[in-house]
GUMIZA-380146 format. One line per 8 residues: number of its first residue (from 0); their letters; for each residue y, x negated, z negated of C-alpha. Coordinates in nm, 4 decimals, always signed. Example, Ala and Ser with C-alpha at 12.3 -4.5 7.8 and 13.67 -1.06 7.14 Angstrom:
BEGIN
0) AS) -0.4500:-1.2300:-0.7800 ~ -0.1060:-1.3670:-0.7140
//
This chain:
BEGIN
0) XXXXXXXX) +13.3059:+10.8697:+9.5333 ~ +13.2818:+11.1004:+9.8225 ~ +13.3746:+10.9803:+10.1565 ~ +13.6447:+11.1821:+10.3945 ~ +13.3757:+11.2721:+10.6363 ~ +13.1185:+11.3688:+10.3543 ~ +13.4142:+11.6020:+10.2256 ~ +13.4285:+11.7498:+10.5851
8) XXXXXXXX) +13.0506:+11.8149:+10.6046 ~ +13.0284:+12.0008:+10.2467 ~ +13.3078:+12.2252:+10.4176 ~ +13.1526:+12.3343:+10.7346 ~ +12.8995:+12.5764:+10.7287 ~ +12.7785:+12.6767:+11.0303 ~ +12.8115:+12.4490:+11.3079 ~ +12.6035:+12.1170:+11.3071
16) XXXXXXXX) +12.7990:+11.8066:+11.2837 ~ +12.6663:+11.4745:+11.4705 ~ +12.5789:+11.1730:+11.2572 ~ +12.4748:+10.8337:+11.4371 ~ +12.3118:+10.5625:+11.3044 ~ +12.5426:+10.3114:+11.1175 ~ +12.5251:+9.9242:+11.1483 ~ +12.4712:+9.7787:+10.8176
24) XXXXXXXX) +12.4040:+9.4120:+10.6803 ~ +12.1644:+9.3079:+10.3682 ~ +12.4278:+9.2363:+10.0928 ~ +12.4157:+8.9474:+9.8627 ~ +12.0969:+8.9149:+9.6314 ~ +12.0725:+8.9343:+9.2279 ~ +11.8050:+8.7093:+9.1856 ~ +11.6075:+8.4346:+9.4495
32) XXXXXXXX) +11.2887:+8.5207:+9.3649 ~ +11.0887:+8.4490:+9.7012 ~ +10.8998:+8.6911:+9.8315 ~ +10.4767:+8.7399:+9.7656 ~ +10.4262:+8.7501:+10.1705 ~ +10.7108:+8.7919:+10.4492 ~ +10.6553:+9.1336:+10.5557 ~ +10.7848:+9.2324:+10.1752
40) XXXXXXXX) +11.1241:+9.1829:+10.1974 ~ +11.3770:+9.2701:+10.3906 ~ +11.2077:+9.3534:+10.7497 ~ +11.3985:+9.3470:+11.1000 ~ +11.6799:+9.6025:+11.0501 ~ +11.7081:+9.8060:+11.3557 ~ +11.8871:+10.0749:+11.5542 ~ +11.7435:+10.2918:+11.7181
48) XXXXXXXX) +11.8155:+10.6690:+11.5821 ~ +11.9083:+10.9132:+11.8019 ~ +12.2268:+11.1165:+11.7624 ~ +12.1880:+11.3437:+11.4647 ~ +12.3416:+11.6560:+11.3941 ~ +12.3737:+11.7374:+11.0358 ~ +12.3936:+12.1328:+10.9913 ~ +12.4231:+12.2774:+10.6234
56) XXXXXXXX) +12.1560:+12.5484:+10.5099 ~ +12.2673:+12.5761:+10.1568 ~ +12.5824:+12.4441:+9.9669 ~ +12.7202:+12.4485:+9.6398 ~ +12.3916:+12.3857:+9.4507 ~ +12.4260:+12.1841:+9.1240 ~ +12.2411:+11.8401:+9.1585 ~ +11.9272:+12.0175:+9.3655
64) XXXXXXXX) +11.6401:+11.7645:+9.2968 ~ +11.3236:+11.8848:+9.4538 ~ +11.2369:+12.1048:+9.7722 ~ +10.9036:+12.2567:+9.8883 ~ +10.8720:+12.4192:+10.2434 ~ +10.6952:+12.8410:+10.2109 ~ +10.4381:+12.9016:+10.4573 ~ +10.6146:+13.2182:+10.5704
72) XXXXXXXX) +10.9613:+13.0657:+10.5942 ~ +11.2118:+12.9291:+10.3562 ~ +11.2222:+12.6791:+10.0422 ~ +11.2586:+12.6486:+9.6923 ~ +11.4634:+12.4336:+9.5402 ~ +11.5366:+12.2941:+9.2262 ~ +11.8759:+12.2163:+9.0381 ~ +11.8943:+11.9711:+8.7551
80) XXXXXXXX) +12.0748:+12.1927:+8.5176 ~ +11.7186:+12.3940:+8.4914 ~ +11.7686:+12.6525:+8.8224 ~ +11.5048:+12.7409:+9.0798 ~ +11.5806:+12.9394:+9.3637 ~ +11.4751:+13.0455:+9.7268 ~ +11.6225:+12.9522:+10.0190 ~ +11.5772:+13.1692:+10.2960
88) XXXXXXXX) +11.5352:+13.0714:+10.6763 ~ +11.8496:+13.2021:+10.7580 ~ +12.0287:+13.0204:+10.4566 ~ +12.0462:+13.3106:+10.1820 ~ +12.0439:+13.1402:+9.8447 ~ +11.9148:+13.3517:+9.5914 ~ +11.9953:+13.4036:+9.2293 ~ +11.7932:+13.1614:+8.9732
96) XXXXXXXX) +11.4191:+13.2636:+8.9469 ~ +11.3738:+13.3851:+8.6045 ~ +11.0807:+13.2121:+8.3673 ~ +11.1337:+12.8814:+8.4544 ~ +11.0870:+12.6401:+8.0825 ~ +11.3466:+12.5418:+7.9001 ~ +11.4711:+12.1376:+8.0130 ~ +11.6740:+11.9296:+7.8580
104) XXXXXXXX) +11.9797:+11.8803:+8.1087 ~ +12.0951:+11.5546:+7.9348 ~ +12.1715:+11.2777:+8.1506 ~ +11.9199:+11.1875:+8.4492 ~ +11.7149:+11.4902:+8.2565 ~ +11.6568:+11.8922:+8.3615 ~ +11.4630:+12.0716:+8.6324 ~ +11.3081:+11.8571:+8.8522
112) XXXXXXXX) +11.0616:+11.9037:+9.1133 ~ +10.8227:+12.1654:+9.2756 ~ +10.5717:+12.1386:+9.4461 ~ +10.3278:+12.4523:+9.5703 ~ +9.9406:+12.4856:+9.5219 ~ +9.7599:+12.4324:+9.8402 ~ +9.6078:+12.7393:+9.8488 ~ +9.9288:+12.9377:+9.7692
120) XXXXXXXX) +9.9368:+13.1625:+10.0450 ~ +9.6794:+13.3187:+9.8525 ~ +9.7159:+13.2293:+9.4700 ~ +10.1236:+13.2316:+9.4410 ~ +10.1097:+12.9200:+9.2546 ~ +10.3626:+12.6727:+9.1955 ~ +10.4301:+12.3183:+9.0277 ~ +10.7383:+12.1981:+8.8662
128) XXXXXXXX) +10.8516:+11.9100:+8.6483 ~ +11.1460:+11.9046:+8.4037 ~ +11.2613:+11.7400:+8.0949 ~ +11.0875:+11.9207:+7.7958 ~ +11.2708:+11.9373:+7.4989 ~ +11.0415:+11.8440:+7.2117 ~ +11.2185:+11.8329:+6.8684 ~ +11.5385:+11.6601:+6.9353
136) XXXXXXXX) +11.3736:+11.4440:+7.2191 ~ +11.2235:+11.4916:+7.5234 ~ +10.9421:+11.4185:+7.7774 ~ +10.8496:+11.4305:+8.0918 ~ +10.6222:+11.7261:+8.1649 ~ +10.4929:+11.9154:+8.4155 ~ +10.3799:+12.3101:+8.4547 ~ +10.1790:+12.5465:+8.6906
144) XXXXXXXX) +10.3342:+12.9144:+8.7152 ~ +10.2962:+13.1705:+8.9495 ~ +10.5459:+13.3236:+9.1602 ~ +10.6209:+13.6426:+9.2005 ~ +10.5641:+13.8237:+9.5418 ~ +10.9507:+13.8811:+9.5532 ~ +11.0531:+13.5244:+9.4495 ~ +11.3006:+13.6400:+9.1691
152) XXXXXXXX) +11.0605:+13.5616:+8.8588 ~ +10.7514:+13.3056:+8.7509 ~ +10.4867:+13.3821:+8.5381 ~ +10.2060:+13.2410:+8.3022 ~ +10.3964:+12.9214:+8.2791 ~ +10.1303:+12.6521:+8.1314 ~ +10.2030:+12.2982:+8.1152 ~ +9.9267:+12.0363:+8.2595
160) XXXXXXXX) +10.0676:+11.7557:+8.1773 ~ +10.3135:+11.6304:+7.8818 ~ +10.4096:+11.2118:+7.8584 ~ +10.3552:+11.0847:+7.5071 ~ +10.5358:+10.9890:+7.2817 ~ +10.8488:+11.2265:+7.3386 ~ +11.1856:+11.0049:+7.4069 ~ +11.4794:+10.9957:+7.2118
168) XXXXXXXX) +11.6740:+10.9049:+7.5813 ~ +11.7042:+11.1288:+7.8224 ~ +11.6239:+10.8595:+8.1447 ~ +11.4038:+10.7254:+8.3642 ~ +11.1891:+11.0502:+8.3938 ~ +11.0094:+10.9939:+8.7448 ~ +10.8887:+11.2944:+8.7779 ~ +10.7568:+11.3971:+9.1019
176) XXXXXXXX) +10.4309:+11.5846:+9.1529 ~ +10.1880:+11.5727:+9.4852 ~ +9.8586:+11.7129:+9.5735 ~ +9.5902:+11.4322:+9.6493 ~ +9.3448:+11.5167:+9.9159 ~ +9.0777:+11.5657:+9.6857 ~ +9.2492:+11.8545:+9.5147 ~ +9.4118:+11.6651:+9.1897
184) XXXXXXXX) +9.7631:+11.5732:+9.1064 ~ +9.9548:+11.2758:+9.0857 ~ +10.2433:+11.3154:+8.8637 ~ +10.4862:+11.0383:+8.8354 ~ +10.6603:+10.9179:+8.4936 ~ +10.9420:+10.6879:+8.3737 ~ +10.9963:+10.4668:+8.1024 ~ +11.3004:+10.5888:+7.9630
192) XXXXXXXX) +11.4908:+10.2745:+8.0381 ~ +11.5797:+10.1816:+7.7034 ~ +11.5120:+9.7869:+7.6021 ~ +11.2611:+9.9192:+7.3067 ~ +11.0970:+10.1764:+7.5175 ~ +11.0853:+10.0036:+7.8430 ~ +10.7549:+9.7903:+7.6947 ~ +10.5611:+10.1204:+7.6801
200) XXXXXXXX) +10.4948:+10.0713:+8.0757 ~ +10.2676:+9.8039:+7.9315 ~ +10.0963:+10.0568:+7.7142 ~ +9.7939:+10.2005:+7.7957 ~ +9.8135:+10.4521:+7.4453 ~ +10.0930:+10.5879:+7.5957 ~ +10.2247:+10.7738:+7.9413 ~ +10.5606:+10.5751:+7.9908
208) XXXXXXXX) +10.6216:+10.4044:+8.3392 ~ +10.2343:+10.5719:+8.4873 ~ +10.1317:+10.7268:+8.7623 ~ +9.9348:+10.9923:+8.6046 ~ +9.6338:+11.2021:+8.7653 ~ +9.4918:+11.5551:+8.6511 ~ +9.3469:+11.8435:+8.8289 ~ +9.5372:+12.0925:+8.9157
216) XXXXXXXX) +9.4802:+12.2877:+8.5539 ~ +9.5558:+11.9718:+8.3615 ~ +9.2085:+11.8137:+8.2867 ~ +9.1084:+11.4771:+8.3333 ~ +8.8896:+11.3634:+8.6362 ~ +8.5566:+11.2396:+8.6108 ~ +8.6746:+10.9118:+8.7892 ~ +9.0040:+10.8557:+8.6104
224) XXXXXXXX) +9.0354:+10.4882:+8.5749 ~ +9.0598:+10.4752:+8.1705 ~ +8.7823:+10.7651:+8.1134 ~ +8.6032:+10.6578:+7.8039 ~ +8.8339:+10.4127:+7.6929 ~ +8.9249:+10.4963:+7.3509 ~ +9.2457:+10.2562:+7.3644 ~ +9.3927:+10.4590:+7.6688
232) XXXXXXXX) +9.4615:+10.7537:+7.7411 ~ +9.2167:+10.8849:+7.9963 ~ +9.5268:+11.0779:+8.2411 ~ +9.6786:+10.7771:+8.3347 ~ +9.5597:+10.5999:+8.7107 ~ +9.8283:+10.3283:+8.7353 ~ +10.0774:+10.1515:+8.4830 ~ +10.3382:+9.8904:+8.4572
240) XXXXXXXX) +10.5750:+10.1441:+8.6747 ~ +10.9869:+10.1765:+8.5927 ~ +11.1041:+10.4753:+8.7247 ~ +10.9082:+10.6371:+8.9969 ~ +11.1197:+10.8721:+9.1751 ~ +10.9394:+10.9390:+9.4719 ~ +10.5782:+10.9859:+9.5918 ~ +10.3899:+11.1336:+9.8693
248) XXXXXXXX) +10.0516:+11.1047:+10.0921 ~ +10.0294:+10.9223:+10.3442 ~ +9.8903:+10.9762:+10.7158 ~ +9.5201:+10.8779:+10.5683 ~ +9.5313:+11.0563:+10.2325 ~ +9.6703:+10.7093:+10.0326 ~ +9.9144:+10.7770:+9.7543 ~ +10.2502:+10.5724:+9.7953
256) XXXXXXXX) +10.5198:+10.5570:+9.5592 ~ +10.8448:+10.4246:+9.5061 ~ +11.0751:+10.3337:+9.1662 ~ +11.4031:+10.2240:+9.0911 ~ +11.4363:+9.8564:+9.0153 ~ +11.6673:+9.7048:+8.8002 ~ +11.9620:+9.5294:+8.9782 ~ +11.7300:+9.4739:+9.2473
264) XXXXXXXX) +11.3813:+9.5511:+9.2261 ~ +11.3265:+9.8516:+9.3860 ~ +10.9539:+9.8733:+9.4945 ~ +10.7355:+10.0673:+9.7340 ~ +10.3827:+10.0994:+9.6143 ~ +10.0305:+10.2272:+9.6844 ~ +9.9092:+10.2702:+9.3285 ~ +9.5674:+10.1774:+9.3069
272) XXXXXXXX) +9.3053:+10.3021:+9.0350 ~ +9.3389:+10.1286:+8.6532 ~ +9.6087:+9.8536:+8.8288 ~ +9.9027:+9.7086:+8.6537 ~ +10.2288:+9.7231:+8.8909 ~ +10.3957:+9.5111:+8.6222 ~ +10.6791:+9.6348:+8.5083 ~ +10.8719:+9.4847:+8.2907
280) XXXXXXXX) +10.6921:+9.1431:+8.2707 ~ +10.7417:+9.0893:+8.6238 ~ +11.0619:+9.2041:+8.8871 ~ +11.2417:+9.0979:+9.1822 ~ +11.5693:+9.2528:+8.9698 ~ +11.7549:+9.1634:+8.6842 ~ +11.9326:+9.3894:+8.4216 ~ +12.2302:+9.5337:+8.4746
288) XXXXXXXX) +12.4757:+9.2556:+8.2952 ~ +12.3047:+8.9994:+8.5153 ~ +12.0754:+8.8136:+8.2929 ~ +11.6734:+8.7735:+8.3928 ~ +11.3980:+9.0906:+8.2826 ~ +11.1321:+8.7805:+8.3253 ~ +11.1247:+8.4583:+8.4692 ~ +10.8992:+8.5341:+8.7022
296) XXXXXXXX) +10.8008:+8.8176:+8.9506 ~ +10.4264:+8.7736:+9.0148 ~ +10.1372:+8.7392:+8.7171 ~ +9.8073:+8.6926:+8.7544 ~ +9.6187:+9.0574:+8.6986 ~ +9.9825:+9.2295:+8.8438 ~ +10.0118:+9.3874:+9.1126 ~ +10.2913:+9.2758:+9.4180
304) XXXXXXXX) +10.4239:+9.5315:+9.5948 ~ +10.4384:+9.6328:+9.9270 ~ +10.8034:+9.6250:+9.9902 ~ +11.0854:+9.5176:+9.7922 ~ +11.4402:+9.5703:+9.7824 ~ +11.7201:+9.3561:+9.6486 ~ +12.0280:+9.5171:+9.6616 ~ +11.8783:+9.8247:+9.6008
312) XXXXXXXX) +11.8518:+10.1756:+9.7513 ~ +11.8413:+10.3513:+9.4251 ~ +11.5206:+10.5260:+9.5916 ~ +11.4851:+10.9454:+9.5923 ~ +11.2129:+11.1443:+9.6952 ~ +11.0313:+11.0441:+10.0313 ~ +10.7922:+11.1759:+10.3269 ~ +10.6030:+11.0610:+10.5863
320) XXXXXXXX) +10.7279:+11.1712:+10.9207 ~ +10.4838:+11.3858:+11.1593 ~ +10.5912:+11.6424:+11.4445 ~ +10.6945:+11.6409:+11.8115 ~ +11.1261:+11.6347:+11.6817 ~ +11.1472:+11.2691:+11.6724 ~ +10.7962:+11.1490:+11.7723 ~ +10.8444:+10.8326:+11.7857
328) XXXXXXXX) +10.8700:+10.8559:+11.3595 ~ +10.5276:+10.9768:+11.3663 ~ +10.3764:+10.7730:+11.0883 ~ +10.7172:+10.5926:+10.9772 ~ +10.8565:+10.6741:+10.5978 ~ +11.1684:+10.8408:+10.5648 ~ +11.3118:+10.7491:+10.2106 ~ +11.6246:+10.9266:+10.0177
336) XXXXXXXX) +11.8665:+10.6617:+9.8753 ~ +12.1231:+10.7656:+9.6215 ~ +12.3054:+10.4285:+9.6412 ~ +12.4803:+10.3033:+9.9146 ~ +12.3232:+10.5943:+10.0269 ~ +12.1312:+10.8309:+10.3184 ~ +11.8161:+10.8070:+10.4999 ~ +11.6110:+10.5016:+10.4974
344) XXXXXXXX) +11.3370:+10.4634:+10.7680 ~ +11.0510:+10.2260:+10.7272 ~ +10.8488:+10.1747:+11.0082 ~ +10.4838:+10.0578:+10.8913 ~ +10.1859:+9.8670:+11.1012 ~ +9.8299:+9.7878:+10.8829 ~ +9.9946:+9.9377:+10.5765 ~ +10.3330:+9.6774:+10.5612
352) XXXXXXXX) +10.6617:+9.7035:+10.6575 ~ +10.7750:+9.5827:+10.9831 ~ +11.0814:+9.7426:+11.0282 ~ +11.3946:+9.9172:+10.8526 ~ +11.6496:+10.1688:+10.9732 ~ +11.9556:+10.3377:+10.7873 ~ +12.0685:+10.6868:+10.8776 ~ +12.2789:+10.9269:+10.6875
360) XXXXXXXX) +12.4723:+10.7134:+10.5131 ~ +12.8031:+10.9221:+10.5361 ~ +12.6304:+11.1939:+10.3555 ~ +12.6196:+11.0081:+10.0694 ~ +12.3392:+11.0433:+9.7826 ~ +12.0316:+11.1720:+9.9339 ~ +11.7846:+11.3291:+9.6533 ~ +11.5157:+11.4100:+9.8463
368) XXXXXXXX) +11.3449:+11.4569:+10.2253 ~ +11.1272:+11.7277:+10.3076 ~ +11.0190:+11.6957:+10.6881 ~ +10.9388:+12.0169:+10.8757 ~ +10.6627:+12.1301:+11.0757 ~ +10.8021:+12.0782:+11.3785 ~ +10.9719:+11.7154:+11.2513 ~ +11.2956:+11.8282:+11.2218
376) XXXXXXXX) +11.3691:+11.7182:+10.8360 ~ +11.5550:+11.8701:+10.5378 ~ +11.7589:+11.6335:+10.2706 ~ +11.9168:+11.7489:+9.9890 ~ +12.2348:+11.5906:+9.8730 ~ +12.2689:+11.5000:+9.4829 ~ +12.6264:+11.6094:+9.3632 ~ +12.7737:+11.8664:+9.1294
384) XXXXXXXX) +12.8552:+12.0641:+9.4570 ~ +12.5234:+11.9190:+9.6327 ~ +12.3794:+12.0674:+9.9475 ~ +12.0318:+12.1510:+10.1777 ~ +12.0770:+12.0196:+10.4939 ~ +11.8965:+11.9966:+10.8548 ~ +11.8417:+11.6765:+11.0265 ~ +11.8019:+11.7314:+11.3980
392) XXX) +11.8871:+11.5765:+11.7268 ~ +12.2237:+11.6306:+11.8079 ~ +12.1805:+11.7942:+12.1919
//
């Protein structure tokens, strides 16, 4: 349910509206499972945040999932329902780019999120994932396209990646797609969240609950963990994930990550090559009617991981921070939450957390951050009439 003040915000559209910091207290846990180390769970929460001012670019967009920043100016974003379009500088939302594939809009299923080539200043190509409808099921995919110099149309669409076996449930799709430094991709993928399919993170035959890594035209690396392996399939880098809904690079070039737990259980990760994060015979969560996933939430050969959160965040997309607009972020995560909601900020010191900070939280379900050169930052806000908005200080 939306909030007065969040009601207030969709309305305005030009002036900037200040949001401070709120106070908020860890609620009760689901489950007692200690902690691996004590810099994994719940670290000092803090605040600090400036005023913010909250100024709309873009409203009235249909659950927008993913955002990527033009060189010259502007954005594109996706909506779940299977819409891209370009946001320009001065907030002009444009019709729906035509050539986009065909998603299945079922559920947590549909357009997903984009992601531009490095070099696309030059080559006009893009990235997106979506729900693929294969049959009467669906999978999570991901294709290269390339955009036309106008921005109304996409062309020779190719997927590079397609999870196997398709799904007969339309969840847990992960989903999000990042350039490593080395020039390949990391693409993220759920397990579907069903009790039968939820297993398949386990499986190395199949591309369920993986972080996946190709290059950029969908082949497999040379140094791909499972190359070789005729019992795995050779795109996959890490497994036992649940629902990884946000990834990025950090400061250094590492890959982090971060899924949806359970009821409890959300995890921040930095998915190492051929390791096993666990899911589901290990979690700090519990299923949604309260009774235990496991009895346990470490295994020998598992991986812990960094951070852990019980209650949850319901985790979105993320970014590191970097610019001189809130400097003192430089280095610090800034993590979309859909539930309670906002901006989380971890601040980190020799890779772990050491503290936490909530922002945001009046705008409610935050999809996805996207900071900007100069470290102002964009979040997009996941409703039926969701929204684009700037995050900077309030002066």
């Amino acid at each position: 349910m939306r909030t007065p003040l969040f009601c207030a915000l969709v309305v305005a559209t030009t002036l900037p509206l200040p949001v401070t910091a709120q106070s908020f207290e860890w609620g009760r846990r689901n489950t007692d499972f200690p902690p691996a180390f004590p810099e994994q769970f719940r670290a000092p929460l803090i605040e600090t945040a400036p005023a913010l001012a909250a100024e709309p670019l873009a409203t009235g967009l249909e659950h927008p999932w993913g955002i990527a920043t033009l060189p010259s100016g502007g954005w594109l974003v996706t909506e779940r329902p299977g819409r891209l379009r370009h946001l320009a500088p001065d907030g002009t939302l444009s019709a729906p780019i035509a050539g986009v594939p065909e998603v299945v809009a079922a559920r947590q299923g549909g357009l997903l999120d984009v992601a531009l080539a490095p070099d696309f200043a030059d080559s006009r190509v893009i990235y997106v994932t979506y729900a693929k409808p294969i049959g009467n099921q669906s999978a999570t995919a991901a294709a290269r396209m390339v955009l036309a110099n106008d921005m109304t149309s996409v062309s020779a669409v190719t997927d590079i990646f397609v999870q196997d076996p398709p799904s007969p449930t339309p969840m847990h799709f992960g989903s999000r797609i990042v350039f490593l430094p080395d020039g390949t991709v990391a693409i993220t993928t759920g397990e579907h969240s069903s009790r039968s399919e939820r297993v398949f993170a386990q499986d190395l035959d199949k591309t369920y609950g993986k972080v996946i890594r190709v290059t950029d035209q969908g082949a497999v690396p040379e140094d791909n963990p499972f190359l070789g392996d005729a019992e795995a399939v050779d795109t996959i880098w890490s497994y036992g994930h649940r629902n990884i809904q946000g990834a990025t690079v950090g400061p250094d070039g590492t890959l982090w990550t971060i899924e949806h737990g359970p009821r409890g259980g959300d995890e921040l990760n930095r998915p190492e090559a051929g390791l096993n994060y666990g899911w589901p015979v290990i979690s700090y969560g519990e299923n949604y009617n309260g009774t235990a996933i496991s009895q346990r939430a470490a295994a020998p050969g598992m991986e812990q991981p960094v951070y852990f959160w019980d209650p949850v965040i319901a985790p979105g997309g993320m970014a590191f921070h970097s610019g001189e607009t809130f400097g003192d972020w430089n280095g610090d995560l800034l993590i979309g939450s859909l539930n309670p909601g906002g901006v989380v900020r971890l601040s980190l010191r020799d890779g772990l957390v050491v503290e936490e900070e909530r922002m945001l939280m009046d705008l409610g379900r935050i999809r996805d951050v996207e900071v900007q050169p100069d470290g102002s930052f964009l979040v997009l806000t996941d409703f039926s009439d969701g929204g684009v908005w700037r995050i900077s200080p309030d002066e």
